[in-house]
C-alpha positions in Angstrom: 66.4 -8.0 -203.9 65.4 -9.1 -200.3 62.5 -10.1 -198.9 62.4 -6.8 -196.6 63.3 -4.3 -199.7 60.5 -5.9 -201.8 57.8 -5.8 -198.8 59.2 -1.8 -198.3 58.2 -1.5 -202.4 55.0 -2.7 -201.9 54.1 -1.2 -198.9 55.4 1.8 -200.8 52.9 1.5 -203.7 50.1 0.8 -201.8 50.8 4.0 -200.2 51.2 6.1 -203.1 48.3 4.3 -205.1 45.1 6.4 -204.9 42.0 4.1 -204.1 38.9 3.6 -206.0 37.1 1.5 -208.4 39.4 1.1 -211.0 42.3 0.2 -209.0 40.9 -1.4 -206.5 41.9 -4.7 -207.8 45.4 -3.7 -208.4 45.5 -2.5 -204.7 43.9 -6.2 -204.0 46.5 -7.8 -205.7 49.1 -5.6 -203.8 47.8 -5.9 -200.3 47.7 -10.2 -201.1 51.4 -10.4 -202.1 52.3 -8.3 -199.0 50.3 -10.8 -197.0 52.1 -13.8 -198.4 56.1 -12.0 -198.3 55.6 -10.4 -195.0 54.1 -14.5 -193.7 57.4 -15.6 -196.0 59.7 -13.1 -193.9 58.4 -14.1 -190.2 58.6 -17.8 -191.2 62.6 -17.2 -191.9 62.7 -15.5 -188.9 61.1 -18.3 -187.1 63.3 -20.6 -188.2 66.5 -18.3 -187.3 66.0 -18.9 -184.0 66.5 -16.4 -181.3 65.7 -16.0 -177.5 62.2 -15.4 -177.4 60.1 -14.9 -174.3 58.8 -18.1 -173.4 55.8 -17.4 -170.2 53.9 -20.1 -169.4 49.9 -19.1 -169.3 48.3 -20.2 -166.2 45.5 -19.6 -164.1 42.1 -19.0 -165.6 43.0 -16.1 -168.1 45.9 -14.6 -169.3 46.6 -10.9 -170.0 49.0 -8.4 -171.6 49.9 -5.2 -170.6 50.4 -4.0 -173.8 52.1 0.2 -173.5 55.5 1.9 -175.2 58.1 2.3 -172.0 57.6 4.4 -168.9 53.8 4.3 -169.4 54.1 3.0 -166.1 53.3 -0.7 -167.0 55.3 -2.2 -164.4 54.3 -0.2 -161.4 50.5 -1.5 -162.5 51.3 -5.0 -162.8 53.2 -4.5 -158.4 49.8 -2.9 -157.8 47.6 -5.4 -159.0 49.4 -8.5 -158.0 52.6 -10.4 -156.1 55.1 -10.0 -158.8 58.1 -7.5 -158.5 59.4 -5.8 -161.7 61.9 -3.4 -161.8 60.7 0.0 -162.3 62.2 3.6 -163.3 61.3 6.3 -165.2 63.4 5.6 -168.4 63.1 3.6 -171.5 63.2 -0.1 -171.7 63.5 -0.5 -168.0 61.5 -4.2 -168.4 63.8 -6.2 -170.6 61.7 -9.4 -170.1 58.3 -10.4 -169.4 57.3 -9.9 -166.2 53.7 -12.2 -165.1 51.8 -11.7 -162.0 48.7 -13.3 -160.7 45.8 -11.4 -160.0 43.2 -12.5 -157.6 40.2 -10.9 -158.2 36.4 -12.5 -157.6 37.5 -16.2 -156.9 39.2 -16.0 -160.1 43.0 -16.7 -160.9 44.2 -13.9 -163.4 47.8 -13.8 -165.1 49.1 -10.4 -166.1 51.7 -10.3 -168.2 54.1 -7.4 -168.5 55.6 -7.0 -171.6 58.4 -4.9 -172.6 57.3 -1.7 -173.8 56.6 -1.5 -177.5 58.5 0.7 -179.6 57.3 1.6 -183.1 58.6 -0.8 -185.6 58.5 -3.8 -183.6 56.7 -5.8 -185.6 59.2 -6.0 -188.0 61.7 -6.8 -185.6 63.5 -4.0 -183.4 63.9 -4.0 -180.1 63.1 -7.9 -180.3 59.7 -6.8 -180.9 58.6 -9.8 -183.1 58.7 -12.1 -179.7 57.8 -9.4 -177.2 54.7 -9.2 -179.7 54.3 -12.8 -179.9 53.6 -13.4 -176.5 50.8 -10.5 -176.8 49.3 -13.4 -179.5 48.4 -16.0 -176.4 46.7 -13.4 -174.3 43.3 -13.5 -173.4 42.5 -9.7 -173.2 45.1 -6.9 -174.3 44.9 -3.9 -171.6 46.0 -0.9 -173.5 48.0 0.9 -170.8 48.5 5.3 -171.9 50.4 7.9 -170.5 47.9 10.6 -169.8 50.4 12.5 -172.1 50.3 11.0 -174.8 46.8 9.2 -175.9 48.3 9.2 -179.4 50.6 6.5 -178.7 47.3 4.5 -179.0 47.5 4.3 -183.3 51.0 3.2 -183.2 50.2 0.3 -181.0 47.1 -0.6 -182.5 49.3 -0.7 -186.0 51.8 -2.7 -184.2 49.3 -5.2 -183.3 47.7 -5.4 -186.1 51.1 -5.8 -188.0 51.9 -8.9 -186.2 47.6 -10.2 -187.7 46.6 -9.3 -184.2 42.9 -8.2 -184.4 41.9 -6.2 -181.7 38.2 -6.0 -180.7 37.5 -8.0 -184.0 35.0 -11.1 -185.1 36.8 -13.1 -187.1 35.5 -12.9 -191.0 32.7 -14.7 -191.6 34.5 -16.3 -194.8 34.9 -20.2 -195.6 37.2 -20.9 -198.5 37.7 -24.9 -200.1 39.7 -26.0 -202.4 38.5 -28.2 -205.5 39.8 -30.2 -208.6 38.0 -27.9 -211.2 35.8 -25.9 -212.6 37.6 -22.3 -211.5 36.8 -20.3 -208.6 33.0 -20.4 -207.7 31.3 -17.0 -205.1 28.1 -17.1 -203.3 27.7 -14.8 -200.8 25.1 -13.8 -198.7 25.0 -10.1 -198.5 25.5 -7.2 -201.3 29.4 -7.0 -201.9 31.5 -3.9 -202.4 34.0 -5.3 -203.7 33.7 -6.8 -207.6 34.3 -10.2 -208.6 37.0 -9.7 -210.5 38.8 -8.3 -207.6 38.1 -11.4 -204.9 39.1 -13.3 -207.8 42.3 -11.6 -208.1 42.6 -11.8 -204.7 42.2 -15.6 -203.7 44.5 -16.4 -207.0 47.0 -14.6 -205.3 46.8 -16.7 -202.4 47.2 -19.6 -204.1 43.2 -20.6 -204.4 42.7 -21.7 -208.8 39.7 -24.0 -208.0 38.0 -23.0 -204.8 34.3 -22.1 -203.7 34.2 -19.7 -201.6 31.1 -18.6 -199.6 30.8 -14.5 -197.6 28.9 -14.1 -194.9 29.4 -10.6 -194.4 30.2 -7.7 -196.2 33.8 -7.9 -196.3 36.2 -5.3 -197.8 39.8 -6.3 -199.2 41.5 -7.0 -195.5 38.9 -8.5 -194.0 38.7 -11.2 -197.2 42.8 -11.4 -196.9 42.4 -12.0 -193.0 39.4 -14.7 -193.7 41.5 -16.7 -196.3 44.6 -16.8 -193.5 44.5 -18.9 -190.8 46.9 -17.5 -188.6 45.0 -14.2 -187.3 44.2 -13.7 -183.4 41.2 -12.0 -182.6 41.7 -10.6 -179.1 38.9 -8.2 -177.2 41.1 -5.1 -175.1 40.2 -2.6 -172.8 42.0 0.8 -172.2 43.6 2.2 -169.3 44.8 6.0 -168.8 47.7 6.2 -166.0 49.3 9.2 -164.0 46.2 10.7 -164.2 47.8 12.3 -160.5 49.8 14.7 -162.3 47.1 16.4 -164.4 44.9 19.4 -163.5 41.5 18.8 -163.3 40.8 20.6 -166.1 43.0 19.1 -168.7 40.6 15.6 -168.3 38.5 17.5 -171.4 41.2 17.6 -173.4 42.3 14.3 -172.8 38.6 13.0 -173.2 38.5 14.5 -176.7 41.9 13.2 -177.5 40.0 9.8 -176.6 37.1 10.7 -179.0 39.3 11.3 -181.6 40.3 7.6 -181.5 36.9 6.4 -181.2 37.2 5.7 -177.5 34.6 6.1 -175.1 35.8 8.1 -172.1 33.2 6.2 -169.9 34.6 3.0 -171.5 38.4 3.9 -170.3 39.8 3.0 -166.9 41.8 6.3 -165.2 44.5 5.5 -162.8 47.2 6.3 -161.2 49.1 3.0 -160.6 51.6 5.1 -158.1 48.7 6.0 -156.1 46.9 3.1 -156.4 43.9 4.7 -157.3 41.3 3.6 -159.9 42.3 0.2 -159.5 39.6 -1.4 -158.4 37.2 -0.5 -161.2 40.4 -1.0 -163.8 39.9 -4.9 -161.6 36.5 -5.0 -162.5 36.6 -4.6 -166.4 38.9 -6.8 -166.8 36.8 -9.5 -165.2 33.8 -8.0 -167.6 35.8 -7.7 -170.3 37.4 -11.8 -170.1 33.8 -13.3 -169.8 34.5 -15.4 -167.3 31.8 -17.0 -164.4 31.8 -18.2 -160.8 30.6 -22.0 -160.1 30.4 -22.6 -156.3 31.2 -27.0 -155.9 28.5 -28.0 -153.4 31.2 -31.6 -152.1 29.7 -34.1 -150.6 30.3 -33.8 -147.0 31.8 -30.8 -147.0 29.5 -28.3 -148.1 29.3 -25.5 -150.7 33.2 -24.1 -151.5 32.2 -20.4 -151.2 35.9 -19.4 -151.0 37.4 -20.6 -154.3 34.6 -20.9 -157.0 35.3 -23.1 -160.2 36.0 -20.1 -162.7 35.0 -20.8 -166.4 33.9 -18.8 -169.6 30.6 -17.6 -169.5 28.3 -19.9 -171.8 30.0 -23.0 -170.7 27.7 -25.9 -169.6 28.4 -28.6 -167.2 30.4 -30.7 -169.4 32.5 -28.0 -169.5 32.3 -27.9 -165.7 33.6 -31.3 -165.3 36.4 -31.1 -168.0 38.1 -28.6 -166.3 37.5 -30.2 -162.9 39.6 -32.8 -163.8 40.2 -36.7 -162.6 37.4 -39.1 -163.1 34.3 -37.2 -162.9 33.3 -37.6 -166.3 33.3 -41.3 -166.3 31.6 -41.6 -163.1 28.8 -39.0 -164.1 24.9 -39.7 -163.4 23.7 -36.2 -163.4 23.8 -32.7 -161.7 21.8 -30.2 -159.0 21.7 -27.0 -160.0 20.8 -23.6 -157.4 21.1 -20.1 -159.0 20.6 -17.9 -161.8 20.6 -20.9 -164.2 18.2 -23.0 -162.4 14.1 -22.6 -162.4 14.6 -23.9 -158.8 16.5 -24.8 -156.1 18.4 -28.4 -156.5 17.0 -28.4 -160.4 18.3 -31.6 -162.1 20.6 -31.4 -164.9 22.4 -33.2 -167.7 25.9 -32.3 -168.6 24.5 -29.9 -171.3 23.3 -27.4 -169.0 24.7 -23.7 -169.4 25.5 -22.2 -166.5 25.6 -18.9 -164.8 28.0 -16.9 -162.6 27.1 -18.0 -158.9 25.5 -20.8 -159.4 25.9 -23.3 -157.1 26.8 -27.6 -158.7 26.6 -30.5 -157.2 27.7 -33.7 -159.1 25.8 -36.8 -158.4 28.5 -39.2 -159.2 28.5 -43.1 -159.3 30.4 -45.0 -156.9 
C-alpha cells in the first residue's frame, strides 16, 4: 500500500469516527500518524524534484495573493503596482507567479500573484504543492473572493492549512524536550481538555518515549500536534471582496451574511473592484495595518531629515534594529542616538541602541569618526 492510499484510509477513519471521550485518544493517535505520513509524503516529493516557483522576497514585506482563478487576482496586483500579468476571464490564466512592488507610505511592498488555487492542491494538482509553497514565505496572505462566491473562502482556508499554514494563528504555546529516562513527564499551566493518557498517546506517536513536556495553553489535539512540529507557518491575512461593480446594491446583505457565516467581519473586509480601481486605497491601507510595519525618518548629517524615503521596519523594533537593517559600519562606529517623535519624551531625546521606536519618529546616529 502507498503512502497516498494509507493517508486516504486514515483521513477516511477520522472522518467516519464519531468524537468524544472515549475515542478521543484513538482519534489522537489517528490525527498523529496522519501528521507524520502526510510530512513522509511531501518529503518524497521534495526530493523528486520538480520546477517549483522560485520568487525572490524583497522589499520590506512580502505578500500573497492568495484566490482560485478568475477572482480577478491579476487585474489587482496591475492596479496596485508596476508589474504586468496576463489577464482573462478563464481558468489558470496565471501559470506562474507574478510579483509586483507596491509603494505605499514610504514603504517597499512585494505582492506576489500566485496561480489561482484549485481544490486539492495541497496534495499536489495543478502543481499546487509549490504554488502553495511560495504562500509559506509571505508576510501577510490577502484572501482575494469573487463577490460570487464567498464560499470559496473554506476551501482555501483548508488548502492552507493542509500545507501547516496557520492563518491568523499564535503559534502553540507548547515546549517539548527530549530525555534519557524516566517516561514522559506533563506540567501544564491551565486546566486541560484533553486527558493524559491521550497527550501521551499522542507525543509517543511522534516519536517522544522520555520527554517533559510543559502547556501553556489550553490546547486541543491539533493545536498539541502543530506545537510538537516545527515546521508550521503562522501567517496573519486580511480579506478582500472584488467585482463588487457588477452587484446590485442590495445584494451587499446577502453577501455580508455570507461573510458572517464564515466568521468574517464585514467592516473587517476590503470591497473592490480591481477593474475600476475602486476601494483600493483603503484595501492599501490594511495591508500596511495588517504587516505591522513603522516609518523612521534618517535625520544625515548635512543633509537633513530624509522625509521622502523613511527607514521602514516592524513595529516594536528598537534602534539596534534600526542600524542592522541600515547596513555598513554603523554598528561598530555607534556612540548613541537623538530621538524626535512619538517615542521620545522630547525633542533630540538621547538614546541607547535599545530604544523602541515608533512610526514617524525622526533618528539621528551620533557616530564615531
Amino acid at each position: 500500500m502507498g503512502l497516498e492510499e494509507e493517508i486516504r484510509e486514515i483521513e477516511e477513519e477520522i472522518a467516519s469516527t464519531p468524537y468524544n471521550k472515549s475515542t478521543e485518544a484513538h482519534i489522537g493517535r489517528l490525527k498523529s500518524k496522519l501528521a507524520e505520513k502526510k510530512e513522509k509524503l511531501e518529503n518524497q516529493s521534495s526530493a523528486g524534484g520538480g520546477t517549483g516557483y522560485s520568487v525572490e522576497k524583497t522589499g520590506d514585506a512580502t505578500v500573497a495573493l492568495v484566490g482560485f482563478p478568475s477572482v480577478g487576482k491579476s487585474s489587482l496586483l496591475n492596479s496596485l503596482t508596476n508589474a504586468e500579468s496576463e489577464t482573462g476571464n478563464y481558468e489558470f490564466t496565471t501559470l506562474d507567479v507574478n510579483p509586483g512592488m507596491l509603494k505605499h507610505k514610504g514603504a517597499n511592498i512585494q505582492l506576489l500573484d500566485v496561480p489561482g488555487l484549485i481544490e486539492g492542491a495541497a496534495t499536489g494538482r495543478g502543481d499546487g504543492k509549490q504554488v502553495l509553497a511560495v504562500v509559506r514565505n509571505a508576510d501577510l496572505v490577502v484572501f482575494v473572493l469573487s463577490v460570487f462566491e464567498i464560499e470559496q473562502y473554506d476551501r482555501l482556508q483548508e488548502e492552507l492549512y493542509d500545507i501547516k499554514i496557520r492563518v491568523d494563528e499564535e503559534p502553540p504555546r507548547v515546549t517539548v524536550r527530549r530525555k534519557h529516562k524516566d517516561g514522559i513527564k506533563i506540567t501544564s499551566s491551565t486546566d486541560q481538555d484533553l486527558d493524559e493518557a491521550t497527550i501521551k498517546d499522542v507525543l509517543r506517536e511522534h516519536g517522544y518515549v522520555n520527554a517533559d513536556l510543559n502547556l501553556q495553553e489550553t490546547v486541543d489535539i491539533d493545536r498539541l500536534i502543530d506545537g510538537l512540529m516545527d515546521n508550521r507557518e503562522y501567517i496573519p491575512s486580511i480579506t478582500c471582496v472584488n467585482k463588487v461593480d457588477l452587484i446590485d446594491p442590495g445584494y451587499k446583505e446577502t453577501v455580508d451574511e455570507q461573510l458572517r457565516e464564515r466568521d468574517l467581519d464585514p467592516e473587517a473586509v476590503t470591497f473592490i473592484s480591481a477593474e475600476q480601481e475602486r476601494g483600493l486605497d483603503a484595501l492599501k491601507d490594511r495591508i500596511w495595518e495588517h504587516l505591522g510595519l513603522i516609518r523612521v525618518y534618517m535625520d544625515k548629517p548635512g543633509r537633513g531629515i530624509d522625509w521622502e524615503e523613511p527607514l521602514v521596519i516592524e513595529a516594536g523594533a528598537t534602534v539596534e534594529d534600526a542600524i542592522e537593517k541600515l547596513g555598513g559600519d554603523f554598528e561598530e562606529r555607534f556612540r548613541f542616538a537623538r530621538i524626535t517623535g512619538p517615542s521620545a519624551t522630547h525633542d533630540e531625546q538621547q538614546v541607547g541602541t535599545g530604544h523602541v521606536l515608533e512610526d514617524e519618529d525622526v533618528l539621528k546616529l551620533i557616530l564615531r569618526r
